[in-house]
Residue frames as qw, qx, qy, qz and C-alpha x, y, z in Angstrom:
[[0.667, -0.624, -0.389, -0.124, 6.91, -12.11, -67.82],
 [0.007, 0.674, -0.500, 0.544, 8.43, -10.37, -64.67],
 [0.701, -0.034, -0.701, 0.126, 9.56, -12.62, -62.51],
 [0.012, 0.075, 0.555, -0.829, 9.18, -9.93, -59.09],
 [0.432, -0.038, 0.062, -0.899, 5.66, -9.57, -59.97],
 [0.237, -0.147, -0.930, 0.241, 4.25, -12.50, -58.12],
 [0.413, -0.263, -0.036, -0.871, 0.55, -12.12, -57.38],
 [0.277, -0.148, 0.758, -0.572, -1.46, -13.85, -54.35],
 [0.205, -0.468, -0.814, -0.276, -4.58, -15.97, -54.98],
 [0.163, -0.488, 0.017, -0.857, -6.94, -13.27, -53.66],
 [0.726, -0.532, -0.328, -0.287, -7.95, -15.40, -50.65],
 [0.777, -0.204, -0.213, 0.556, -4.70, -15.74, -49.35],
 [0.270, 0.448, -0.130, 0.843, -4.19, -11.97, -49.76],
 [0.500, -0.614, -0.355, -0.497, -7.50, -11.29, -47.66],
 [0.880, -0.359, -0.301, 0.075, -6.66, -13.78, -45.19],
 [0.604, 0.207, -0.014, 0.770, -2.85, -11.90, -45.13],
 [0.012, 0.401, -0.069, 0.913, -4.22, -8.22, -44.66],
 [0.662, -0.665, -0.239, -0.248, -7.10, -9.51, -41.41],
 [0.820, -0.253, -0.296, 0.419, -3.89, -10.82, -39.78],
 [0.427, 0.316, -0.031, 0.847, -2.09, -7.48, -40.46],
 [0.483, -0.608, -0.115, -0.620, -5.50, -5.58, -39.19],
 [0.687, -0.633, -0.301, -0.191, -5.94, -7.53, -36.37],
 [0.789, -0.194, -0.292, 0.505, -2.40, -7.70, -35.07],
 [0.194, 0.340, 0.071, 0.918, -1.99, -3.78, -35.50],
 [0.615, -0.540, -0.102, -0.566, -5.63, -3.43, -33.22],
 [0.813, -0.274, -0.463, 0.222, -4.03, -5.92, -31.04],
 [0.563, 0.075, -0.203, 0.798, -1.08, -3.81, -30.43],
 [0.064, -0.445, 0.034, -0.892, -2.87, -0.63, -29.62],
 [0.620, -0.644, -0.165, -0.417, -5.85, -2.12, -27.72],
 [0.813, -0.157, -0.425, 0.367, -2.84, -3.46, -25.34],
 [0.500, 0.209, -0.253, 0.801, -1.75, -0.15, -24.81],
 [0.350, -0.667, -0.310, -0.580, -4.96, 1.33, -23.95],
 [0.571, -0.685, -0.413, -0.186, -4.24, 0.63, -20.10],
 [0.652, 0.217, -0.296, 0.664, -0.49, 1.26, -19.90],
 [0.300, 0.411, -0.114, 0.853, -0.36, 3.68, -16.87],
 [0.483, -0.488, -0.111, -0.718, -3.40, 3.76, -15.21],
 [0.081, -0.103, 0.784, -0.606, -4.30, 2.99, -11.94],
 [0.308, -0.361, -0.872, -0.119, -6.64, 0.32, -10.96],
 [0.491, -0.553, -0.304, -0.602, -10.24, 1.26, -9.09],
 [0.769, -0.624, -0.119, -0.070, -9.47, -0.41, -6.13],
 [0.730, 0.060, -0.323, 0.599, -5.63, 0.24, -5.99],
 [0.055, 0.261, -0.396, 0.879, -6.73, 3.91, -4.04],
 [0.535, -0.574, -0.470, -0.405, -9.78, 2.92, -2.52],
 [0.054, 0.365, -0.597, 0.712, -9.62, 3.64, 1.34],
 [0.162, -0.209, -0.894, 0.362, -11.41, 1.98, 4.13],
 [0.351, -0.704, -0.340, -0.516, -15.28, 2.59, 4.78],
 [0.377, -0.237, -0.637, 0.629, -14.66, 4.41, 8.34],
 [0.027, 0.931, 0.336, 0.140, -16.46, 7.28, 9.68],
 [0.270, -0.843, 0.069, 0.460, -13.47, 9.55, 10.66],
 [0.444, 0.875, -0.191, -0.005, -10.48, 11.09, 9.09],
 [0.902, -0.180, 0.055, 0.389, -7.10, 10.11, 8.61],
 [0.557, 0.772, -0.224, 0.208, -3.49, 11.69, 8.81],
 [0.920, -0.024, -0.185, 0.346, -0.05, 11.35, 8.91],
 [0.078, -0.925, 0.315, -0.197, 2.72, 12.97, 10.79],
 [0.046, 0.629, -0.775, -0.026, 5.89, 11.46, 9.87],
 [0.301, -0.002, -0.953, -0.032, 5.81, 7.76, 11.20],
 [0.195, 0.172, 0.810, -0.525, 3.02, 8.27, 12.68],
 [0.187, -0.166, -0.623, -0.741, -0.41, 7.64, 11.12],
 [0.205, 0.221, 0.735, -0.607, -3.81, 8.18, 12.53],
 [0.181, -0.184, -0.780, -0.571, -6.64, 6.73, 11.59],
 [0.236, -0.458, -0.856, -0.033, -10.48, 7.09, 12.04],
 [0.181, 0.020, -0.124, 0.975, -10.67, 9.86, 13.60],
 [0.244, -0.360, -0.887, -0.154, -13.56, 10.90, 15.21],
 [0.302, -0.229, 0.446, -0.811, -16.21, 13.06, 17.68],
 [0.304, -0.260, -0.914, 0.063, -17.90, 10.10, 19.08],
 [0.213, 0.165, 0.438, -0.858, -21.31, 11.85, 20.23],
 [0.069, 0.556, 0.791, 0.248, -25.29, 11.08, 19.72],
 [0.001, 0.003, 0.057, -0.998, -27.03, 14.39, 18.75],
 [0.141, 0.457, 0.879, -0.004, -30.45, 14.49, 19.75],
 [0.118, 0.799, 0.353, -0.472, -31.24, 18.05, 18.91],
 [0.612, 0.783, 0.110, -0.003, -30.29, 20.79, 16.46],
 [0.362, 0.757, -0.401, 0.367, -26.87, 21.03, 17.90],
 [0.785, -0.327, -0.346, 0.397, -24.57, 19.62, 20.53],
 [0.027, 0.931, 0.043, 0.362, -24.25, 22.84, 22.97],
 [0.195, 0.698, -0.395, 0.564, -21.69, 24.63, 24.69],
 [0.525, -0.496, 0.440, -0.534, -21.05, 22.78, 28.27],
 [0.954, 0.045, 0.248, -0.161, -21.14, 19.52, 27.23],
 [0.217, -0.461, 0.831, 0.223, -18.14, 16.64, 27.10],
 [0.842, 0.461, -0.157, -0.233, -18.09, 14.79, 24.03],
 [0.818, -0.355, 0.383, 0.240, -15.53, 11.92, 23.28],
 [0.573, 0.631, -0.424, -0.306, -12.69, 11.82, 20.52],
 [0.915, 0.042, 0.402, -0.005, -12.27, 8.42, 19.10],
 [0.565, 0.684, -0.460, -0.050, -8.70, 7.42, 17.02],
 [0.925, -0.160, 0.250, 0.236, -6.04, 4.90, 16.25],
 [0.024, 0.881, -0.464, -0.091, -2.40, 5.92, 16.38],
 [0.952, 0.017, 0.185, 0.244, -0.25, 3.27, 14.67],
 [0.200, -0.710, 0.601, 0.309, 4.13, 3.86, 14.84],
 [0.838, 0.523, -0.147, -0.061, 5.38, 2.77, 11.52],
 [0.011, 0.626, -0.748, 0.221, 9.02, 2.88, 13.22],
 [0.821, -0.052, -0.568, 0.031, 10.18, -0.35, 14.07],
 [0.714, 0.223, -0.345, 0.567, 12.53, 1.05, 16.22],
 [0.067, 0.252, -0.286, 0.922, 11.39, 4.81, 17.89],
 [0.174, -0.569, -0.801, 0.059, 8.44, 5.04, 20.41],
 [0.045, -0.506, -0.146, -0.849, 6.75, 7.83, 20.20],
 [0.087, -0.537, -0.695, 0.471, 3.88, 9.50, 22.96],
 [0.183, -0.661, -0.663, -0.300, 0.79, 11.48, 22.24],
 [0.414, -0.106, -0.363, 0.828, 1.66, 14.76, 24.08],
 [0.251, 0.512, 0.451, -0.687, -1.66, 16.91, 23.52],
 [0.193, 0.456, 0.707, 0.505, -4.72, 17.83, 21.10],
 [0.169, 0.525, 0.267, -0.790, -6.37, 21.19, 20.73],
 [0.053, 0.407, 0.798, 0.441, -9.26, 22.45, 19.07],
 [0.259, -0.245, -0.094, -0.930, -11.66, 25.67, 18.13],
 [0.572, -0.504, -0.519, -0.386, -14.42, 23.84, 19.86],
 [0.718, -0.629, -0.020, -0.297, -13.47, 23.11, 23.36],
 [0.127, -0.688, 0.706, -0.109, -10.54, 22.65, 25.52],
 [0.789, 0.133, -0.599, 0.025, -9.14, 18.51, 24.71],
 [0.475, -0.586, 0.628, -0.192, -8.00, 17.04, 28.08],
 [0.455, 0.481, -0.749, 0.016, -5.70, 14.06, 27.78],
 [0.656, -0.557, 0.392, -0.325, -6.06, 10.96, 30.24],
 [0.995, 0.010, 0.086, 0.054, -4.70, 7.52, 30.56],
 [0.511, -0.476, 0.521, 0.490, -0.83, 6.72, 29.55],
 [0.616, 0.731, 0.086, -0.281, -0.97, 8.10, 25.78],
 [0.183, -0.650, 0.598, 0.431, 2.42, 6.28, 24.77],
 [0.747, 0.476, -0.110, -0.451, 3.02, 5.08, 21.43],
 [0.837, -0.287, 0.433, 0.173, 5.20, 1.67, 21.00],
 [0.005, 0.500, -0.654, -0.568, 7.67, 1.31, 18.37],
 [0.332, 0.027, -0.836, -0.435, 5.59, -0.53, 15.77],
 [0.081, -0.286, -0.913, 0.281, 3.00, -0.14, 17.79],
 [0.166, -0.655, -0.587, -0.446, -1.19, 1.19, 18.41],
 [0.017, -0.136, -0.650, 0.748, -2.39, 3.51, 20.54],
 [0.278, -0.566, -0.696, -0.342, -6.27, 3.61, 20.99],
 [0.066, 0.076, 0.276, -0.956, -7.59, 7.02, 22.03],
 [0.738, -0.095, 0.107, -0.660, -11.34, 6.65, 23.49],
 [0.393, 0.157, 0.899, 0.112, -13.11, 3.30, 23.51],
 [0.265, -0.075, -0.535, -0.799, -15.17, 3.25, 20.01],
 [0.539, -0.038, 0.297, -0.788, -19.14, 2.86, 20.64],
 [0.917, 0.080, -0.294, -0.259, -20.81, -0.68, 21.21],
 [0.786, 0.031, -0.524, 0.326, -17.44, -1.75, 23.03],
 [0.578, -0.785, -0.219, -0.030, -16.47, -1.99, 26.37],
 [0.575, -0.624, 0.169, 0.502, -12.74, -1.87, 26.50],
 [0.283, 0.712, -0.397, -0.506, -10.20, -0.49, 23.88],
 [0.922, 0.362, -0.135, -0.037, -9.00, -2.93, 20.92],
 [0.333, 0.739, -0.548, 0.208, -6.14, -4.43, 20.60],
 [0.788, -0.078, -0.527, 0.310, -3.87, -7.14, 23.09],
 [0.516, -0.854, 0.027, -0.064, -3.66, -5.63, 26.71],
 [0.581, -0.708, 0.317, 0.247, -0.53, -4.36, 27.71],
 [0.697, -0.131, 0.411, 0.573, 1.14, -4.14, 24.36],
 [0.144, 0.648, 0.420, 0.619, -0.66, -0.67, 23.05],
 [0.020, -0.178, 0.188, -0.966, -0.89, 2.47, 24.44],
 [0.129, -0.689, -0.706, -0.107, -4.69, 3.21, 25.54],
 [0.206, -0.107, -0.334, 0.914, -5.96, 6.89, 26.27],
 [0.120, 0.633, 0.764, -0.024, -8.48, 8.60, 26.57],
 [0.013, -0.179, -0.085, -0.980, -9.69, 12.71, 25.06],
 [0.046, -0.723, -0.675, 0.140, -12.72, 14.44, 26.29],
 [0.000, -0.558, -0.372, -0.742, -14.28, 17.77, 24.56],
 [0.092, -0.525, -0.632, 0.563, -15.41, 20.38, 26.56],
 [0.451, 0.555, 0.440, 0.543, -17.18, 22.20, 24.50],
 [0.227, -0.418, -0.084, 0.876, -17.06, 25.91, 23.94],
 [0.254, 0.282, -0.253, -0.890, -19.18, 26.08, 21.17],
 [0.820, 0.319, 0.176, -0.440, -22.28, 24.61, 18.98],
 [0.061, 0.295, -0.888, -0.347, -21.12, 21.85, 17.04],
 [0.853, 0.335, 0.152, -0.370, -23.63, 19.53, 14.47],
 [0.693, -0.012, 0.717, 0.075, -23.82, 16.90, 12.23],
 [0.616, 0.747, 0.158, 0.195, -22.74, 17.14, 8.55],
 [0.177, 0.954, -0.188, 0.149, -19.94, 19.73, 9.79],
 [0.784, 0.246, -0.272, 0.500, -16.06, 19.14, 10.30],
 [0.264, -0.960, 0.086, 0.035, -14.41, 20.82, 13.25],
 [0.447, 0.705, -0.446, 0.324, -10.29, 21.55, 13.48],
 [0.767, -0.629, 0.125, 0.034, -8.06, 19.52, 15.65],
 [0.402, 0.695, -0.578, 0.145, -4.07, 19.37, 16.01],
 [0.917, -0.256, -0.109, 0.286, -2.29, 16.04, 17.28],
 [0.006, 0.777, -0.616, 0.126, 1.51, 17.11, 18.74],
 [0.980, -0.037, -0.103, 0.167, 3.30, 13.95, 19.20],
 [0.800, -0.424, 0.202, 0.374, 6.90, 13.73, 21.11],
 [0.376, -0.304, 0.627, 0.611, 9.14, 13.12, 18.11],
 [0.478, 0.307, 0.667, 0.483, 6.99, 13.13, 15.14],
 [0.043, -0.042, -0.018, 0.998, 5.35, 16.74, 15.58],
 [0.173, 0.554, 0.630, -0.516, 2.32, 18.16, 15.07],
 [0.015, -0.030, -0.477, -0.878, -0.16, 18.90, 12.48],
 [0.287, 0.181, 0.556, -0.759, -3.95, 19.36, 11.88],
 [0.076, 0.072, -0.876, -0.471, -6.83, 18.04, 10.52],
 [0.493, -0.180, 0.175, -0.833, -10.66, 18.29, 10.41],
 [0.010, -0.215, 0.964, -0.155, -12.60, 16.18, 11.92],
 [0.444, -0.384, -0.298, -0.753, -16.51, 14.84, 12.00],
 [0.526, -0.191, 0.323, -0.763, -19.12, 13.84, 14.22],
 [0.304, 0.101, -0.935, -0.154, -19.71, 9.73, 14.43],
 [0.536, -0.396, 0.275, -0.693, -23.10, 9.48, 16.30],
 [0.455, -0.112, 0.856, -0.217, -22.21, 6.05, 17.62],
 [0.261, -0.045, -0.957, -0.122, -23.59, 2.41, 16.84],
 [0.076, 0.316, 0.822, -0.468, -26.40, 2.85, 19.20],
 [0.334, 0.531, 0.033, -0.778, -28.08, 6.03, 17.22],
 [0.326, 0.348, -0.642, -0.601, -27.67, 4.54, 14.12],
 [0.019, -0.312, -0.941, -0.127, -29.48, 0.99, 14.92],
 [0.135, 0.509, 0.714, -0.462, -32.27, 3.39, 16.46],
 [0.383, 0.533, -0.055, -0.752, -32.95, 5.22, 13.00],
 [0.100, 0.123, -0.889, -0.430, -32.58, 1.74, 10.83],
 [0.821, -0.208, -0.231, -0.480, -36.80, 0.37, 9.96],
 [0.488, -0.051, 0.803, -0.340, -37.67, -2.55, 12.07],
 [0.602, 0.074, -0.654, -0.453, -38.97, -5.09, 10.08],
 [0.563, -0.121, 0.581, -0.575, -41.40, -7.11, 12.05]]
């Protein structure tokens, strides 16, 4: 009799090679997610505008703030642009120094300065009366579109922000026909 040749009761082998299976399916099905990137770790905010950055600065929402009641918002007509400028500096205030755009000359109004770690709010968004935000510790300004050309709904026009210190870049933008248009195309339910 060989004394290395030792043979399991065949239930204890069974029982001996599931563990072996299952720990070997363990080990792989663990690896299955190594790397990836969760569904909601890039999800981005339901707004209607666009967003971008330029340097520490980061603008968000982005916006023509206009109700279109035809086939096109025409040449001659002021439209609003609606955005939030938020300084990631703790430390540098910035200022909002002009916007242009292929549609229509941008005019600048109000005091368009940006706070260290602070907002500025360009337009007032539709449905409110003043801008967001704690008076007297945000910028506030205002843009207004003259237009120069046809501009609709569905279509992105080109605008460039210049800022002070952080510079200037560009970035298309759509058409937000307000809070008021939109309740007047939702059914009534009676």
């Amino acid at each position: 009799m060989n004394r290395f040749n030792i043979r399991l009761p065949l239930r204890l082998a069974k029982l001996t090679t599931w563990v072996a299976t299952a720990g070997v399916a363990a080990a792989v099905l663990s690896g299955c997610g190594t790397g990836q990137i969760s569904q909601t770790a890039a999800q981005e905010p339901a707004v209607n505008g666009n967003r971008l950055t330029i340097g520490n600065v980061a603008l968000r929402d982005i916006r023509i703030q206009a109700a279109q009641t035809g086939d096109s918002l025409q040449p001659g007509r002021t439209v609003e642009l609606v955005l939030v400028a938020v300084n990631s500096s703790p430390y540098e205030a910035d200022r909002l120094t002009g916007i242009t755009s292929d549609i229509g000359q941008v005019t600048l109004s109000g005091d368009p300065k940006l706070p260290a770690a602070g907002m500025l709010f360009v337009g007032t968004p539709d449905g409110q009366t003043v801008a967001p935000g704690p008076p007297g510790a945000n910028g506030v300004a205002k843009a207004t579109v003259n237009l120069s050309k046809p501009i609709t709904n569905g279509l992105t026009y080109q605008f460039s922000f210049k800022f002070e210190k952080a510079g200037e870049r560009s970035v298309q933008v759509p058409i937000s026909a307000g809070v008021e248009q939109a309740q007047e195309r939702a059914p009534h339910h009676s």
